[in-house]
C-alpha positions as CSV (number, residue, x, y, z in Angstrom):
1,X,10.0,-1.4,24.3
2,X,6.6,-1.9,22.5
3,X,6.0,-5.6,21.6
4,X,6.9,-6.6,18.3
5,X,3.8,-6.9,15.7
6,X,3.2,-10.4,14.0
7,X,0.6,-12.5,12.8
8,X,-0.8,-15.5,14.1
9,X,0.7,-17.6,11.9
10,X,4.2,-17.1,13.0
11,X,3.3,-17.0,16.8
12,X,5.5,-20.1,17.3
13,X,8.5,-17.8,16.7
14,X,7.9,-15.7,20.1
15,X,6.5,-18.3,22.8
16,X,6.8,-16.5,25.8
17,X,7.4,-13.6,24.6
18,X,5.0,-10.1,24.3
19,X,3.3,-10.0,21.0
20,X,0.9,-7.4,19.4
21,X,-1.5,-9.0,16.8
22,X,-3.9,-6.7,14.3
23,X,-7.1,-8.3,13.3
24,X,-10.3,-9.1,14.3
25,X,-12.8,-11.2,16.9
26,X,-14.1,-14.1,15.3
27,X,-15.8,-15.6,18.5
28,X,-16.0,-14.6,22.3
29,X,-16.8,-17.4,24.8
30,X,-17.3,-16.5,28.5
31,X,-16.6,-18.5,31.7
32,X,-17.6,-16.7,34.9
33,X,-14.4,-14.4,35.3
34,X,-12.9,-16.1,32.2
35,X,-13.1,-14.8,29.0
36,X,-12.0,-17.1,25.9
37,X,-11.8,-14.4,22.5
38,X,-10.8,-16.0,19.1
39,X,-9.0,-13.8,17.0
40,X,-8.3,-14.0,13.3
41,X,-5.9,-12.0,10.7
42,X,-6.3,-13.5,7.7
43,X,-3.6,-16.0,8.6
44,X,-5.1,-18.2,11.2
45,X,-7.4,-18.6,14.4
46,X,-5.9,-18.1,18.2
47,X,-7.4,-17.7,21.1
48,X,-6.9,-15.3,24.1
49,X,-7.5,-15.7,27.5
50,X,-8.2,-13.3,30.0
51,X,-8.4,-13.6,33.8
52,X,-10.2,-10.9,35.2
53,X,-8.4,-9.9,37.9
54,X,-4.9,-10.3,35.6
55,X,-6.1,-7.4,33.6
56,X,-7.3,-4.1,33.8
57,X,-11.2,-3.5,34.4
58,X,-11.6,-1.8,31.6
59,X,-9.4,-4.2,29.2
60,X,-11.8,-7.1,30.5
61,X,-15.1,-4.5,29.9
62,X,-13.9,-3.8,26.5
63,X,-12.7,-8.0,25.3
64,X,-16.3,-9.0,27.3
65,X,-18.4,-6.9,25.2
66,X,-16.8,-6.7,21.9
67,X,-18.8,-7.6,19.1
68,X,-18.6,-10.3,16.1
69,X,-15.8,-9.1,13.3
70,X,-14.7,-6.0,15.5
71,X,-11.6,-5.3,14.3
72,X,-8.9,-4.8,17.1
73,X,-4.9,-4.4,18.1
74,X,-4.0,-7.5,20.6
75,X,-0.9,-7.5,23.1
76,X,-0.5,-10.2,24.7
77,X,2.0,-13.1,26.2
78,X,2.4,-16.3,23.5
79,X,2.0,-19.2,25.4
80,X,2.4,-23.1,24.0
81,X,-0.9,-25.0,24.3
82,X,-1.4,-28.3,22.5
83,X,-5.3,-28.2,22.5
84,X,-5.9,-24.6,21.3
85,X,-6.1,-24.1,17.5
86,X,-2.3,-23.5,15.9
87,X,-1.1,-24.9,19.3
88,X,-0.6,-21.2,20.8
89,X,-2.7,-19.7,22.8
90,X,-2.2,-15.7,23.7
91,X,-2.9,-14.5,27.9
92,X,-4.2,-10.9,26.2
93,X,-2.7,-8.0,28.0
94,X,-4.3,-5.1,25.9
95,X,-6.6,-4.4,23.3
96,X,-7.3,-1.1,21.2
97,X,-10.7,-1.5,19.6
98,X,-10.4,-0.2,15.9
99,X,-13.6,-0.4,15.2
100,X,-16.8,-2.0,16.8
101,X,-19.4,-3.4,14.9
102,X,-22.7,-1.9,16.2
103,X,-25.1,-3.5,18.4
104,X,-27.9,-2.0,16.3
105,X,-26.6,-3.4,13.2
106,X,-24.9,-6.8,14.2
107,X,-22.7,-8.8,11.7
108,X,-24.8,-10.7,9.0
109,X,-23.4,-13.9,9.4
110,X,-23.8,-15.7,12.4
111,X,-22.6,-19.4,13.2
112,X,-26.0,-20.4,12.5
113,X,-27.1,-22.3,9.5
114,X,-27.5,-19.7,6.4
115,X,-28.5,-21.1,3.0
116,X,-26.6,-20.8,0.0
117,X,-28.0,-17.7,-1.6
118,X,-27.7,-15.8,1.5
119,X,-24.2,-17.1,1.9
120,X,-23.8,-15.7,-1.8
121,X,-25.5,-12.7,-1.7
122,X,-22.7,-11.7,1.4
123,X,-19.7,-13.1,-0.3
124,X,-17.8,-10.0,0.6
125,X,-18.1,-11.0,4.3
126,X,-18.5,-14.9,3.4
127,X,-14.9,-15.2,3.1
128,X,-14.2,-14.3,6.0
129,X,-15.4,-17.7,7.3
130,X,-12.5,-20.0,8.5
131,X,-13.6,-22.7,5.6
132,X,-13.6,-20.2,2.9
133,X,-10.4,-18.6,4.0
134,X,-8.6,-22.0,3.7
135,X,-10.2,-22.3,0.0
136,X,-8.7,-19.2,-0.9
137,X,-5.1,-20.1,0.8
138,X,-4.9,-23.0,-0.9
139,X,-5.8,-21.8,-4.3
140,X,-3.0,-19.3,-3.5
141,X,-0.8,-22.3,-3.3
142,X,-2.0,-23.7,-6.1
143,X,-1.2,-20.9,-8.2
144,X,2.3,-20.8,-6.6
145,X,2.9,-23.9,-7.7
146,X,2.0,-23.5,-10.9
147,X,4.5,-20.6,-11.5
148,X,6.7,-22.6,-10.0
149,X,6.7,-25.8,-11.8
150,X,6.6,-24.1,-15.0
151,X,9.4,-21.5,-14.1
152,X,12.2,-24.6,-12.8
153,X,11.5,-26.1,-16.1
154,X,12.8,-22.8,-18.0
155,X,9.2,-21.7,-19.4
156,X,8.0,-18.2,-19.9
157,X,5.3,-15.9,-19.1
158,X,3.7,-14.7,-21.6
159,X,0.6,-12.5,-21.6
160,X,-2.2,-13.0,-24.1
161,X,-5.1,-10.7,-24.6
162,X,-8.3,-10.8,-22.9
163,X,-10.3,-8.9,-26.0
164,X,-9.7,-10.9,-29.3
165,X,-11.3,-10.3,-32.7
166,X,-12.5,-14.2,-32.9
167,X,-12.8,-17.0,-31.1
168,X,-10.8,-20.2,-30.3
169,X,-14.0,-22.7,-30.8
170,X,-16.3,-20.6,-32.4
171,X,-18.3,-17.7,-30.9
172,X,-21.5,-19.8,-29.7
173,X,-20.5,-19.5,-26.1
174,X,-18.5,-16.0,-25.9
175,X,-19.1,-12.5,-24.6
176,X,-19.3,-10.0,-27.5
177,X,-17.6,-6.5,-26.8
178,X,-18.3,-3.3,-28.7
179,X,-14.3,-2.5,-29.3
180,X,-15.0,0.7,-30.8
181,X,-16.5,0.5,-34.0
182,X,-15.7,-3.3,-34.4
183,X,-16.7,-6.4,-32.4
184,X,-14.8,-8.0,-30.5
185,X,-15.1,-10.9,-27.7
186,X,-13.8,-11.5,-24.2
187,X,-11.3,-14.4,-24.5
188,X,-11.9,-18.3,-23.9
189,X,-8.7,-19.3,-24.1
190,X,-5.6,-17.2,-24.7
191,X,-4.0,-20.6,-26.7
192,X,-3.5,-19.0,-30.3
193,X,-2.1,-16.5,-29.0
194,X,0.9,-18.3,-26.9
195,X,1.1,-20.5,-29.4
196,X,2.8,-17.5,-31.4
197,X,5.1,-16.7,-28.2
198,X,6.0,-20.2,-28.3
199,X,7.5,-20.3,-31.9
200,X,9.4,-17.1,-30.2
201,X,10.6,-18.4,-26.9
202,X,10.6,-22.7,-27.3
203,X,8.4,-23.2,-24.0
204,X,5.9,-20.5,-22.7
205,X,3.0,-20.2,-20.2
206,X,0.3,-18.3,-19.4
207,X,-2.2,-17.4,-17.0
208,X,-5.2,-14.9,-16.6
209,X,-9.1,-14.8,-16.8
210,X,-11.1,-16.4,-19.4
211,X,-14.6,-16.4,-20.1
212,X,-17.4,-19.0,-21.1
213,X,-21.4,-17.9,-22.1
214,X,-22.3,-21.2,-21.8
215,X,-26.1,-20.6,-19.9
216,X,-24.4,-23.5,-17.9
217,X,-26.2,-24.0,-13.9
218,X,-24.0,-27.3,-13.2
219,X,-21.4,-27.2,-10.3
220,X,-18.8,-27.6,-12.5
221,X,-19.1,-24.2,-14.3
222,X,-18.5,-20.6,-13.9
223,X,-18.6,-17.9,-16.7
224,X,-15.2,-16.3,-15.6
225,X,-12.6,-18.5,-14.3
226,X,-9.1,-18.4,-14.6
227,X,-6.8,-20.9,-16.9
228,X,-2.9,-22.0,-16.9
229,X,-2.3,-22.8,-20.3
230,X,1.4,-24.1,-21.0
231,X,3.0,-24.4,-24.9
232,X,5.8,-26.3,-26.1
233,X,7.7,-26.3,-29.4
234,X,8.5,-29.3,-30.9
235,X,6.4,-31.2,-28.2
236,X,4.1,-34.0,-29.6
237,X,1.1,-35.4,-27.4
238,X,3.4,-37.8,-25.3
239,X,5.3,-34.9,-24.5
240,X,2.6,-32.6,-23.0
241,X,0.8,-35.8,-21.5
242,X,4.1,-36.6,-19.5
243,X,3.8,-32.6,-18.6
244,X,0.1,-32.8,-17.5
245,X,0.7,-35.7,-15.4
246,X,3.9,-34.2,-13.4
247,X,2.2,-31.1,-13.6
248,X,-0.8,-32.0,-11.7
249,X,1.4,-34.4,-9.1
250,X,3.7,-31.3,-8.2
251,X,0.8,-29.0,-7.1
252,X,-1.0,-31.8,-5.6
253,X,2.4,-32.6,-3.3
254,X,2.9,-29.3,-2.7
255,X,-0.7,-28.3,-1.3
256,X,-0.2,-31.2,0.6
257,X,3.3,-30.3,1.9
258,X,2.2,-26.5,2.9
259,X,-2.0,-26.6,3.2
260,X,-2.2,-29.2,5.1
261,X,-4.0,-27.6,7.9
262,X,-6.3,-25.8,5.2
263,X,-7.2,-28.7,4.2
264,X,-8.1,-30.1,7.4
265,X,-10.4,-27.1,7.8
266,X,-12.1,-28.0,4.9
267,X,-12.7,-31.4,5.3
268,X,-10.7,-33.0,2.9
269,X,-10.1,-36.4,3.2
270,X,-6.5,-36.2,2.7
271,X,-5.6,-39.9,2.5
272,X,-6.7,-39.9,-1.3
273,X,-5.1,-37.1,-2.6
274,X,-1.6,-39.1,-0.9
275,X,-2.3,-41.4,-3.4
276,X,-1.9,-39.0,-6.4
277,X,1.2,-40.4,-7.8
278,X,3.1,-40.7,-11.8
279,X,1.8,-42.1,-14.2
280,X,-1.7,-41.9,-14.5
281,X,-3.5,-44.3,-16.3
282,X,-3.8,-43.7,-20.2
283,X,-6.9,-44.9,-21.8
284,X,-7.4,-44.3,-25.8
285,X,-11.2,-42.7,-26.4
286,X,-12.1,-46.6,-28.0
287,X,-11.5,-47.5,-24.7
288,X,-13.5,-45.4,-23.1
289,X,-16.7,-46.2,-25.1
290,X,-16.1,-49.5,-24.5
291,X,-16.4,-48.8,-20.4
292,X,-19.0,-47.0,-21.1
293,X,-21.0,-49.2,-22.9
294,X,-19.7,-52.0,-20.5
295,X,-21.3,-49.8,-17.6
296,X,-24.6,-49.6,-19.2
297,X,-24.7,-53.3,-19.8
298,X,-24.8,-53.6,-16.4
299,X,-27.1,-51.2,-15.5
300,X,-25.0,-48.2,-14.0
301,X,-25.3,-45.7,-16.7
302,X,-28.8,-45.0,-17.6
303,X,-27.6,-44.2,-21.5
304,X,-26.0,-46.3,-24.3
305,X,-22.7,-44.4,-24.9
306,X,-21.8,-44.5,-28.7
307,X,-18.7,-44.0,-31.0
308,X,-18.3,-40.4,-32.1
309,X,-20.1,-38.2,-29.1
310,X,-18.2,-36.2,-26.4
311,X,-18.2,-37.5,-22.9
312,X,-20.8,-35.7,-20.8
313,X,-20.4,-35.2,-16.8
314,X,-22.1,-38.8,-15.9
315,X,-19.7,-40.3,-18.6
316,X,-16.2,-38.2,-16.9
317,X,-17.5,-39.6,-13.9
318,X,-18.3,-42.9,-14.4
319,X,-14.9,-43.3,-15.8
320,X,-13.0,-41.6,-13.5
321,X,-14.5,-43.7,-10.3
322,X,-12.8,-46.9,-11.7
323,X,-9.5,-45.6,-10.8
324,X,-7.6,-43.5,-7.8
325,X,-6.0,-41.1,-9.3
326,X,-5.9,-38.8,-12.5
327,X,-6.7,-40.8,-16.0
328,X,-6.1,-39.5,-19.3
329,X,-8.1,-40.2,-22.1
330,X,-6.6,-39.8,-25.8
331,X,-7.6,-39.7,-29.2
332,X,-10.8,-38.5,-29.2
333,X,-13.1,-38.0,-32.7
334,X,-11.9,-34.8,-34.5
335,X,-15.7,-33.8,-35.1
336,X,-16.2,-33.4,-31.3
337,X,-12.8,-31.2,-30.8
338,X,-11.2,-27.9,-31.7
339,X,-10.4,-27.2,-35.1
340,X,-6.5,-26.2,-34.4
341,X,-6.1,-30.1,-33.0
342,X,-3.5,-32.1,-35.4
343,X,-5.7,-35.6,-36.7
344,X,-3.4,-38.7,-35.7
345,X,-1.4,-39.7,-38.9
346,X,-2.7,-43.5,-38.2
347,X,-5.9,-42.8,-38.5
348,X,-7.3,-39.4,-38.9
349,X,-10.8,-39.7,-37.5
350,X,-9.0,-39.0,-34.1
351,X,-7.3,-36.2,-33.0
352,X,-4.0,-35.7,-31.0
353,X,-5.6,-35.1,-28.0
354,X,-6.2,-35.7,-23.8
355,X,-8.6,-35.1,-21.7
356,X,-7.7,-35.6,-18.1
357,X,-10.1,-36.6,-15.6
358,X,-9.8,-36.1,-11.7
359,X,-10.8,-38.7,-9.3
360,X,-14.0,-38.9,-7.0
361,X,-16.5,-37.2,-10.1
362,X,-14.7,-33.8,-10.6
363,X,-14.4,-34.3,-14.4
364,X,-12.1,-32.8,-16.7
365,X,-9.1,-30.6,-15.3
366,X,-6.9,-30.7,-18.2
367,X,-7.8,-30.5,-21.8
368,X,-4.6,-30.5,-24.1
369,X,-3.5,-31.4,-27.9
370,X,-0.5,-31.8,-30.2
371,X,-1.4,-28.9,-32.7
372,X,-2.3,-28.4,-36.2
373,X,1.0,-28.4,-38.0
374,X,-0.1,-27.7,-41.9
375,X,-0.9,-24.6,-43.3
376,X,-3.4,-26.1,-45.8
377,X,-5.0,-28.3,-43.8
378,X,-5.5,-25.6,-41.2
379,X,-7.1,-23.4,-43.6
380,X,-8.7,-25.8,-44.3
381,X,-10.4,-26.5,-40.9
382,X,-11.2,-22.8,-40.3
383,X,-13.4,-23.3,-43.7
384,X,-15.1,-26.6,-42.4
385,X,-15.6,-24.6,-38.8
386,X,-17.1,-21.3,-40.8
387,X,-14.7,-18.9,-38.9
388,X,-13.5,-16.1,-40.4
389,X,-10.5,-16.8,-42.6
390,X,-9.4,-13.1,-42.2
391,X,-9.0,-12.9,-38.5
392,X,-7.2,-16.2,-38.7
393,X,-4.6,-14.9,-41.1
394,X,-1.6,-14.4,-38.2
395,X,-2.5,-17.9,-36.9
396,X,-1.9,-19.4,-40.5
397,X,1.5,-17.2,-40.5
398,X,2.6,-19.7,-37.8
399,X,2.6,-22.3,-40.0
400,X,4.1,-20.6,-42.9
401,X,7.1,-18.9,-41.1
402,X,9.1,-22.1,-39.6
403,X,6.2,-24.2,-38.4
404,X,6.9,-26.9,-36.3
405,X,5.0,-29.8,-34.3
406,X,3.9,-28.1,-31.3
407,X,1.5,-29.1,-27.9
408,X,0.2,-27.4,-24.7
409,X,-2.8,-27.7,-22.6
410,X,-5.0,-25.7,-20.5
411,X,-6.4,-25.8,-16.7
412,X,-9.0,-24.3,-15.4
413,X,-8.0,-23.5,-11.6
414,X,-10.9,-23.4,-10.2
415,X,-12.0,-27.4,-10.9
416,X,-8.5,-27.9,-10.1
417,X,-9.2,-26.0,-6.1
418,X,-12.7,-28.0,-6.2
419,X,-11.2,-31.0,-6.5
420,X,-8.2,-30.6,-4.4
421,X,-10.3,-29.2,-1.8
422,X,-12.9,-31.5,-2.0
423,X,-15.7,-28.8,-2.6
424,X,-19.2,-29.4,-4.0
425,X,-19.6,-26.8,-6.0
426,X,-16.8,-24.7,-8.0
427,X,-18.5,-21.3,-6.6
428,X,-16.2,-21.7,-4.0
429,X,-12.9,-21.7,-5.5
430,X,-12.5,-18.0,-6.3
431,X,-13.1,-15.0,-4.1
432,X,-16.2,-13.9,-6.2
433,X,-17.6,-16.2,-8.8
434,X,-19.5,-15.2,-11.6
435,X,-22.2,-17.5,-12.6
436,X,-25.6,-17.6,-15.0
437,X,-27.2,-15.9,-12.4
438,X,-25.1,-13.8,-10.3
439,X,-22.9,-11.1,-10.8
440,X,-23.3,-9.6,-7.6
441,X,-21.3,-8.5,-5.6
């Protein structure tokens, strides 16, 4: 009988047993008449072993000189082994070479040190690496979790568009789009529009791509990135604050619960992320300039902070190293936010609003707000912003047709993967970033 197929991952469940695995070498050490290949499939590392006078001379030729990311079909006997990598190790029996990388035309990336725009420039391969491949399985995770969450807590997907004939914040920093004979833009935020499936459906969700021309080069920014934006009817900013914070707590635990080992790989120090517990801290934005201007009193922060700007990157993190976990800053100035954001009643200079702030200088991973609930005052808002009142006219129909006080929030995924990973830059959260200056491949 021909041994069952599985993946490395699951090679606990046939210790002893025959196995064939599918994928390719990712190292080959040698040891006299010992030869140690590491295998990967995309689910994990494991190493063979072969004894050259257990196999067959030509099983041994072929292992001993197979070349970096060959791809190959492994049979083998699982055996328990507490040192290797995944605790399993597999005595290789067989292997059927699928393809061989040339001599003549070796594997780009070696174990050697490469430098970043190499590294980028072979992105295709790059993620092959065993780093990159647990950034990618944990933002997997992350993403299951986020359906998830939202799903046991009886939301629905819903689906906005990526083209739209105006923009959430202005057009300043969007991608214009010849839509025929009209102009249209590629989305920065698909909030409007599930704000509309939310006065259908009471609690809705989405996720997909959004887009950002900010001519941004900081390692917090990418020009396509992916957002989870929830909405809730007849949620006021408590309500979606109290959502952020057991949002972000239940992906956190559940990384931690099934990435573990990713995370590892990566480096993570794992210890603070164990901290990551409700609530967060709650700061008002007054209490936040005052911190701010504390800090420069004392001489860490090189600039005054005053009343009425928005918090830059050495503000987010300033603030954010003062506590251990998430912190959520409210109420900020209505001049510095969106238009759609409802003032607070008590004193309309601020808006309904959070920020939240991840730990150890990530900045913001969560911007949300209780929305705009008057039809007049709306309108009036899109004059004040000079966007066009015509392409705002089914927005303003949500406010006219059984408006209600609504919330949500977005997330950006990938500064959520930089800072659950631990990553310095956010290039590495998705499979092929698109930045200022690279679009390739």
């Amino acid at each position: 009988m021909d041994a069952p197929v599985t993946t490395i991952a699951e090679l606990g469940k046939y210790e002893g047993q025959d196995v064939m695995i599918r994928g390719w070498l990712y190292n080959l050490r040698e040891s006299g008449k010992l030869l140690f290949p590491i295998f990967r499939d995309g689910s994990g590392l494991v190493q063979g072993v072969l004894f050259q006078k257990n196999v067959a001379p030509e099983v041994f030729d072929a292992v001993k000189h197979l070349t970096q990311e060959s791809s190959v079909k492994v049979t083998g006997k699982v055996r328990a082994d507490k040192r290797a990598p995944g605790g399993y190790e597999l005595d290789v029996a067989a292997v059927e070479i699928v393809q061989r990388v040339p001599d003549n035309d070796p594997y780009p990336i070696t174990p050697k040190e490469h430098g970043v725009d190499f590294l980028m420039e072979h992105r295709h391969l790059w993620v092959r690496s065993q780093r990159q491949a647990s950034i990618l399985r944990v933002r997997s995770e992350i993403e299951k979790a986020m359906h998830d969450f939202f799903d046991e807590r009886g939301f629905i997907r819903t689906d906005p568009p990526i083209l739209t004939p105006a923009a959430c914040e202005g057009t300043s920093t969007l991608f214009p789009v010849e839509y025929f004979e009209e102009q249209a833009y590629l989305t920065q935020s698909g909030q409007l529009y599930i704000e509309a499936t939310a006065m259908a459906l009471g609690k809705v969700y989405s996720f997909g791509p959004t887009f950002r021309a900010e001519k941004s080069k900081t390692r917090r920014h990418l020009t396509e990135f992916w957002m989870v934006e929830p909405e809730v009817a007849f949620a006021e900013l408590d309500d979606i604050m109290k959502l952020a914070e057991d949002f972000i707590t239940f992906i956190v635990m559940r990384v931690l619960a099934r990435r573990r080992s990713d995370l590892e790989t990566i480096g993570r120090d794992i210890s603070k992320l164990e901290k990551i517990d409700t609530p967060f801290p709650r700061i008002s934005y007054d209490e936040a300039v005052k911190m701010l201007q504390e800090g420069h009193a004392k001489g860490e922060l090189e600039n005054r902070f005053e009343w009425g700007g928005d918090l830059g990157s050495p503000d987010e993190t300033y603030i954010s190293s003062k506590f251990d976990r998430p912190v959520m800053i409210h109420r900020y100035p209505t001049e510095v936010k969106a238009f759609y954001m409802e003032p607070d009643p008590e004193n309309p200079k601020v808006a309904l609003c959070v920020d939240v702030l991840a730990p150890e200088g990530y900045g913001e991973v969560i911007g949300g707000s209780q929305r705009m609930g008057s039809y007049e005052k709306l309108l009036a808002r899109i004059h004040e912003h000079d966007l066009p009142e015509e392409a705002f006219k089914w927005y303003l129909d949500l406010r006219k047709f059984g408006g209600v006080p609504h919330a949500g929030f977005g997330m950006g995924i990938e500064r959520a993967v930089a800072w659950i990973c631990g990553l310095e830059h956010v290039r590495e959260t998705i499979a092929f970033p698109r930045t200022l200056n690279r679009m390739y491949p």
